[in-house]
C-alpha positions as CSV (number, residue, x, y, z in Angstrom):
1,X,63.1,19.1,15.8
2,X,62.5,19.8,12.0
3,X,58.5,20.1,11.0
4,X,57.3,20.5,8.0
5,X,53.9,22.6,7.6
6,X,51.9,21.9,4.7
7,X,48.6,23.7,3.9
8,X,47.1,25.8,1.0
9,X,46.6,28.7,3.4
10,X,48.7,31.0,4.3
11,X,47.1,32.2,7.5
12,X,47.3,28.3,9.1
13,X,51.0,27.9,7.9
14,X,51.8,31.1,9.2
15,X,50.0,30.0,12.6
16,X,50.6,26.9,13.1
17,X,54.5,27.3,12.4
18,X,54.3,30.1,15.0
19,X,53.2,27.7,17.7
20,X,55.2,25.1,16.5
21,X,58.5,27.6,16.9
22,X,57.4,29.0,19.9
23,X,57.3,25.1,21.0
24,X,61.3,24.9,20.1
25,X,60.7,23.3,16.7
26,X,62.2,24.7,13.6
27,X,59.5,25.2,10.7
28,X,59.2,25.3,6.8
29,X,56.3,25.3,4.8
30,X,54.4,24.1,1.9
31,X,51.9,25.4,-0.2
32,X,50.7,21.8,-1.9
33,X,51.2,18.2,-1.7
34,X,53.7,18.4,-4.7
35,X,55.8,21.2,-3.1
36,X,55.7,19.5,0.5
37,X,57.0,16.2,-1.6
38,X,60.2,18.6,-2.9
39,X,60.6,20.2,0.7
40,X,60.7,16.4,2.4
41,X,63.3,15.2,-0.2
42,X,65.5,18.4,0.3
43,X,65.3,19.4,3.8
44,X,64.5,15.7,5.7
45,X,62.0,16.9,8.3
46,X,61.7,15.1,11.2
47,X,57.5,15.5,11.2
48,X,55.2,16.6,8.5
49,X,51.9,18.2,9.6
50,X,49.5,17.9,6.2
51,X,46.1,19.5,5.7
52,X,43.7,16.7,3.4
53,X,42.2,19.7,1.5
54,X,44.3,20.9,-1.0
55,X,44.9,21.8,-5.3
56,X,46.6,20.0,-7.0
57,X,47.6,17.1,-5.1
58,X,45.5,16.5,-1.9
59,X,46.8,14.9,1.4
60,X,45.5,11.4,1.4
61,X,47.4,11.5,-2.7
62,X,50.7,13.3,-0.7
63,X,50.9,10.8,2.7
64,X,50.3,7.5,0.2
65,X,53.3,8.9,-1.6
66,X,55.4,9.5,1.6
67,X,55.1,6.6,3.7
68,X,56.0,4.8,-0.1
69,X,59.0,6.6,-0.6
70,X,60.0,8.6,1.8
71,X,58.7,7.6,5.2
72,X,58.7,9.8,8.3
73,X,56.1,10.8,11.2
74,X,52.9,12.5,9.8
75,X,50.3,14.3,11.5
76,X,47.0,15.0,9.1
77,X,44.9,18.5,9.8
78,X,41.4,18.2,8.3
79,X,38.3,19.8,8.8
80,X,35.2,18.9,11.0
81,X,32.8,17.9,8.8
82,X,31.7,13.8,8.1
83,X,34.3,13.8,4.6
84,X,37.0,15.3,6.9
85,X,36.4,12.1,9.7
86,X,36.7,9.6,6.6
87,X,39.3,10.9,5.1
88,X,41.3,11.4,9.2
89,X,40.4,7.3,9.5
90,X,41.4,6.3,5.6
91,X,45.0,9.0,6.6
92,X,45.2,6.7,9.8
93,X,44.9,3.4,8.0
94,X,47.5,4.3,4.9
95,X,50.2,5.6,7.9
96,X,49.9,8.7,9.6
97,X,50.8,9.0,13.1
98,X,48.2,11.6,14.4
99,X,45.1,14.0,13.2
100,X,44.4,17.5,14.1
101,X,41.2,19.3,13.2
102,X,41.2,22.5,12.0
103,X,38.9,24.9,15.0
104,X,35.9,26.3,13.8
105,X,35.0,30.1,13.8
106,X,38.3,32.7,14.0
107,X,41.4,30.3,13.1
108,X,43.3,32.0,15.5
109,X,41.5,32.0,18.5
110,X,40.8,28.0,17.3
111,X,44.4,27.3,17.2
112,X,45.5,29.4,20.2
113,X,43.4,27.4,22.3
114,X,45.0,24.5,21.1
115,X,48.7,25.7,21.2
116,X,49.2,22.5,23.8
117,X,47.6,20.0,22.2
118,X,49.5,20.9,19.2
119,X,52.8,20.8,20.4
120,X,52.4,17.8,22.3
121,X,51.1,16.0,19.3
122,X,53.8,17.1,17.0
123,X,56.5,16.2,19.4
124,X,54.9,12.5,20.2
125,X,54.9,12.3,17.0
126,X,58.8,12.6,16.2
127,X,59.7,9.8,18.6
128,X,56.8,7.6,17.0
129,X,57.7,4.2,15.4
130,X,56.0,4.5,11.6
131,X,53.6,1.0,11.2
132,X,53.4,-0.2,7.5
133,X,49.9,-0.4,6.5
134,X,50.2,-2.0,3.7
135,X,49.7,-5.8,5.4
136,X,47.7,-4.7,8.1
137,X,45.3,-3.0,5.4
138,X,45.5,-6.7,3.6
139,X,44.6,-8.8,6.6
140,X,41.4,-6.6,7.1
141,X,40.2,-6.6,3.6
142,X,40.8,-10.0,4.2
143,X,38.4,-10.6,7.2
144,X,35.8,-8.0,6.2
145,X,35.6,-10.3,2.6
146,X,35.3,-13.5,5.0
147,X,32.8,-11.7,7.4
148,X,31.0,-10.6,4.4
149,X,30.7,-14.1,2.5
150,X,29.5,-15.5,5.7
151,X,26.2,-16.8,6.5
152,X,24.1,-14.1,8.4
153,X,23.4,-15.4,11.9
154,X,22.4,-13.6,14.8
155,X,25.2,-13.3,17.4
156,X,23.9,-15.4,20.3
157,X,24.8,-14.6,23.8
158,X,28.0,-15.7,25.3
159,X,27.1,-18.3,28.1
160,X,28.2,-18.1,31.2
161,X,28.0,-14.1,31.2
162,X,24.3,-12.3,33.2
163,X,23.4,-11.1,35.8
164,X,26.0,-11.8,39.5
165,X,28.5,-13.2,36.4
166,X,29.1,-9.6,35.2
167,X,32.6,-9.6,33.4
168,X,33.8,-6.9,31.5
169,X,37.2,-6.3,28.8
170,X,38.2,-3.0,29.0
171,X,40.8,-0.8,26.5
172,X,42.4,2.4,26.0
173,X,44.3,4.0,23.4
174,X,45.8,7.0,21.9
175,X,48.0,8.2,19.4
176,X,48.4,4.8,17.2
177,X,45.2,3.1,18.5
178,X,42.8,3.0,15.5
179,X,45.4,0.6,13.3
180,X,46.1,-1.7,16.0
181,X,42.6,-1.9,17.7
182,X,41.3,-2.9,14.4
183,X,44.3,-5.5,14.4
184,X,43.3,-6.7,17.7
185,X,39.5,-6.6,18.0
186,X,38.9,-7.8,14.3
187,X,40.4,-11.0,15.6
188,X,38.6,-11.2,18.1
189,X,36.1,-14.8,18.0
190,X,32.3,-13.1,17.5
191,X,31.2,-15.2,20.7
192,X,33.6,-13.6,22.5
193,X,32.2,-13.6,26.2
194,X,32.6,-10.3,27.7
195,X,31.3,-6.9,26.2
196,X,34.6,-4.8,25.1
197,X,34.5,-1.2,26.4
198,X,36.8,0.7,24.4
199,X,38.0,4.3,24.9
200,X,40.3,6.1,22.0
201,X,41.4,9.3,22.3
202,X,39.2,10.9,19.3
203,X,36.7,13.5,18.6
204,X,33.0,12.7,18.2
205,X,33.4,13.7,14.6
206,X,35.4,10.5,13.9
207,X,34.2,7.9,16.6
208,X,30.5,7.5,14.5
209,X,32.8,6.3,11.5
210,X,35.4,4.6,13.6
211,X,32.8,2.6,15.0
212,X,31.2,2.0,11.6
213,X,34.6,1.0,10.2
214,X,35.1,-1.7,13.1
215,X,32.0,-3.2,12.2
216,X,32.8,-4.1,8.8
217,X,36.1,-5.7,9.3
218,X,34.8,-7.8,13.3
219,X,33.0,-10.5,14.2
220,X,31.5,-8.8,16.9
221,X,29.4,-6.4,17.0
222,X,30.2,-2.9,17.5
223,X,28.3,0.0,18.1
224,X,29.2,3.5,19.4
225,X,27.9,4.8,23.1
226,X,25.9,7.8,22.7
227,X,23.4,6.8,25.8
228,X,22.8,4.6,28.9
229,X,23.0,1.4,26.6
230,X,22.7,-2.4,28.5
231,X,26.2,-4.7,28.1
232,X,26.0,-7.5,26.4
233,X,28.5,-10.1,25.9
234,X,29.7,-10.3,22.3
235,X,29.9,-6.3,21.8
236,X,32.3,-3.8,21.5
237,X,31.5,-0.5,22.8
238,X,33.4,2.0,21.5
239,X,32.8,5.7,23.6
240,X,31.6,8.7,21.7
241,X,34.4,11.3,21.3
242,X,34.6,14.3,22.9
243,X,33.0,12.8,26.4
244,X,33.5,9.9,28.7
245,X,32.4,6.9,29.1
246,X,31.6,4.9,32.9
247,X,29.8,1.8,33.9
248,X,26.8,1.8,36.6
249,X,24.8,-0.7,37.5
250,X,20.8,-1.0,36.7
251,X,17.9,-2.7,37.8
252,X,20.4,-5.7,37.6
253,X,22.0,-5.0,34.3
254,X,25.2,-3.5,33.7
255,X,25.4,-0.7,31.2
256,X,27.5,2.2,29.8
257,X,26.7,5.8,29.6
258,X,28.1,8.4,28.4
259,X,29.1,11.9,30.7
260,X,30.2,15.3,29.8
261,X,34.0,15.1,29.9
262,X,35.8,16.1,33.1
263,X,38.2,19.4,33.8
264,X,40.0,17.1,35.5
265,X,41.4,14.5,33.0
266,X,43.6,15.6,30.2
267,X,42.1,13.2,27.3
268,X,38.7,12.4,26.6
269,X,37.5,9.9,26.1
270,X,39.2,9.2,29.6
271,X,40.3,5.4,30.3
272,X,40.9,6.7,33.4
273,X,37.1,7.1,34.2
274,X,35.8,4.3,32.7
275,X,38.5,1.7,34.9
276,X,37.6,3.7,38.2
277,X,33.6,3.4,37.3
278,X,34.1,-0.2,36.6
279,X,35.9,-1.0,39.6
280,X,33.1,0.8,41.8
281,X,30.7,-1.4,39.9
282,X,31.8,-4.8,39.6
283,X,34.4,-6.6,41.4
284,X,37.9,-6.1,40.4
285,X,38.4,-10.2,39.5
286,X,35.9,-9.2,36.9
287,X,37.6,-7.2,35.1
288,X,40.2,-7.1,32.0
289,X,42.1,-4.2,30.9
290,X,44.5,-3.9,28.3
291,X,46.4,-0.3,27.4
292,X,47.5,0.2,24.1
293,X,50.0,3.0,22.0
294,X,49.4,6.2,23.1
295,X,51.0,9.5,24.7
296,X,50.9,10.6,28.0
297,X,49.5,8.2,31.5
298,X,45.7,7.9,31.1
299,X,44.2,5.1,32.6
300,X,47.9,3.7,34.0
301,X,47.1,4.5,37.6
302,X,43.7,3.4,37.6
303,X,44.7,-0.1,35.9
304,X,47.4,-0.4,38.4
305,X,44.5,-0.6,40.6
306,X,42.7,-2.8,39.2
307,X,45.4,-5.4,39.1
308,X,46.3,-4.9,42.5
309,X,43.1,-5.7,43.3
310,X,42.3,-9.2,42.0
311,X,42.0,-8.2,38.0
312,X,44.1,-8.6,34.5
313,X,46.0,-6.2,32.5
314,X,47.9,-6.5,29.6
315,X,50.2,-3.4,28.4
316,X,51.4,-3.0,24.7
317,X,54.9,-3.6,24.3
318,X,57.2,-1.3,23.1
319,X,58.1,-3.3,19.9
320,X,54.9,-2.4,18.2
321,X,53.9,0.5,19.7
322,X,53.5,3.9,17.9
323,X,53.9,5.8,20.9
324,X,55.3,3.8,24.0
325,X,53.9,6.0,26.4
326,X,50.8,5.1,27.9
327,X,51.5,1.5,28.1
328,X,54.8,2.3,29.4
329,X,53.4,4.3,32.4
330,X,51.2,1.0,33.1
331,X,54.5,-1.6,33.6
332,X,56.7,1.8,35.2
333,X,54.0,1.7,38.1
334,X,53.8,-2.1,38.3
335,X,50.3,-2.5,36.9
336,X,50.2,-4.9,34.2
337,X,49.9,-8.6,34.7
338,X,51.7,-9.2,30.9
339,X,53.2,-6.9,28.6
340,X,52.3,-8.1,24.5
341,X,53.0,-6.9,21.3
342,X,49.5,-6.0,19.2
343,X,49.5,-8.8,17.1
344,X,49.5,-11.1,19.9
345,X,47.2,-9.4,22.2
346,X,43.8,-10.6,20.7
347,X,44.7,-14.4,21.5
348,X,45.8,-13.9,25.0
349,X,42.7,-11.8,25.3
350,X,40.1,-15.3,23.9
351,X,42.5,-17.7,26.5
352,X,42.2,-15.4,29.3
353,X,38.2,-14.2,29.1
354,X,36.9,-18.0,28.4
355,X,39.1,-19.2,31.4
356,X,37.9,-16.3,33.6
357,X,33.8,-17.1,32.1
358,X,34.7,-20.7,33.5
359,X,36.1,-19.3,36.6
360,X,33.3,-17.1,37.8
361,X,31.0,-19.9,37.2
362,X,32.6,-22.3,39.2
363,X,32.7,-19.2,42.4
364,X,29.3,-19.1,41.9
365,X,28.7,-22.6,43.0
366,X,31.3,-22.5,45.8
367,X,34.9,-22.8,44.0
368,X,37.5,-20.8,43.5
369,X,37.9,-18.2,41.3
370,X,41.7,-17.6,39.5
371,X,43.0,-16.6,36.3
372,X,44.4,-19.3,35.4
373,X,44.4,-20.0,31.6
């Protein structure tokens, strides 16, 4: 595997390309967005890893170029800060696979500690399939300007959905999530009637923004979990970064909270918590989950579960995922009900929570409940 390593410092080309070789890749480098545009047309990497910072010709300017001309996996390194989340989530939406964030304090002690991470993103990233923004980015203008013109009305709540009705729509991504969650949840009706728990792989750096940038472009609302915060119906919940996010039940009300991120589990936010605290919580028949693009198996088991007790699952297909991995562990182990491309996803999703409202309604009064849709 050919990467190239673009950034104005020495010291974090010189590093990174020493993990990335000591992972079995073979590295050049780049000083600048001009000279990495040179290096791609002569040398054909297989993955570019690009800082945003630099003279001269800065990331976002170098990745709009690629992806127009010469199109290949990119993984963006940017800083910490609240301009370095905007500019990871703008890198995102014009193309790039994955983000990095450069480690605060002593680089490289930083990057050392994250030699795994690293490699595994960098090699995810060479088997990736490369979306085109460019209509994706249209359709959402699109809706925010539709959302925008609207008339402001509060967002009533969903009938059918309280307290012994609990129903909840639950989603985890990875590597590739942002683009096609705001493809799927942006279409989503804003009477929708469940609360959407979603967990993406992401730093709490970026989720405040992520979460601002969903709101903009959905009907429903959406609002990031930074505390024990009450589920309503007609509300995306997207988990804070860097933590994870369960379900418990409360004087009668279910909500979502957010706990320090376990040893155990690889990625965090961890889908894999947030399924196993909503099956201990609600009844299994309750419950929607959908996997999206990612690397790696998070959440797959614990879905598995979920349908093999009474619920619905829907995995990602292959065809439009970025990464085909954690969907693919969810069908592998026999856990999804239905396997969708993205662009379909949001529709199944508004035919199978309206017929599952109806549904629980009619169990409460003595008939049966299915998921028939």
């Amino acid at each position: 595997m050919k990467v190239l390593v673009v950034d104005d410092s020495a010291l974090m080309r010189r590093q990174i390309g020493d993990i990335l070789t000591r992972g079995g890749c073979t590295v050049t480098t780049a000083r600048t967005g001009a000279e990495a545009l040179v290096r791609i047309a002569a040398d054909a990497p297989d993955v570019v890893t690009l800082d945003i910072n630099m003279p001269e010709m800065d990331g976002l300017t170098c990745l709009s170029r690629i992806m127009a001309e010469m199109p290949r996996p990119v993984v963006m390194i940017s800083s910490l800060t609240e301009e370095g989340a905007l500019a990871t989530l703008e890198a995102i939406a014009l193309g790039a696979v994955d983000f990095m964030h450069k480690p605060g304090g002593t680089v490289s002690t930083g990057l050392r500690e994250q030699e795994d991470v690293i490699i595994a993103k960098v090699t995810a990233a060479a088997g990736a399939r490369i979306r085109r923004a460019t209509g994706l980015r249209q359709r959402l203008a699109a809706r925010r300007d539709a959302i925008m013109r609207a008339p402001v009305q509060p967002r009533a709540r969903a009938g059918g959905y309280g307290p012994g009705n609990e129903a909840l729509t639950l989603i985890g991504a990875s590597t590739g999530g942002p683009a096609v969650l705001e493809e799927i949840l942006s279409a989503l009706a804003g009477d929708y009637p469940m609360p959407v728990l979603v967990c993406q792989h992401m730093p709490a750096s970026v989720t405040r923004h992520f979460a601002q940038r969903l709101d903009q472009c959905c009907a429903m609302r959406v609002e990031e979990v930074r505390r024990h915060t009450v589920l309503e119906a007609g509300t995306i919940y997207l988990a804070r970064g860097d933590a994870d996010m369960i379900v418990q039940a409360r004087d009668e009300r279910l909500v979502a909270t957010m706990v320090p991120s376990s040893r155990a589990h690889t990625w965090h936010p961890s889908v894999s918590r947030l399924v196993e605290s909503a099956l201990k919580t609600v009844t299994a028949d309750s419950l929607i989950g959908v996997q999206l693009t990612g690397m790696g198996d998070d959440g797959a088991a614990e879905l598995a579960e979920l349908k093999r007790r009474g619920g619905y699952t829907i995995a990602e297909s292959e065809e439009s995922c970025v990464v085909y991995g954690m969907p693919r562990a969810l069908v592998e182990c026999g856990g999804a009900s239905e396997v969708l491309p993205g662009h379909a996803i949001a529709a199944r999703l508004e035919r199978v929570a309206q017929a599952r409202i109806r549904s629980l309604a009619r169990a409460t009064t003595g008939g049966a409940a299915s998921w028939a849709c």
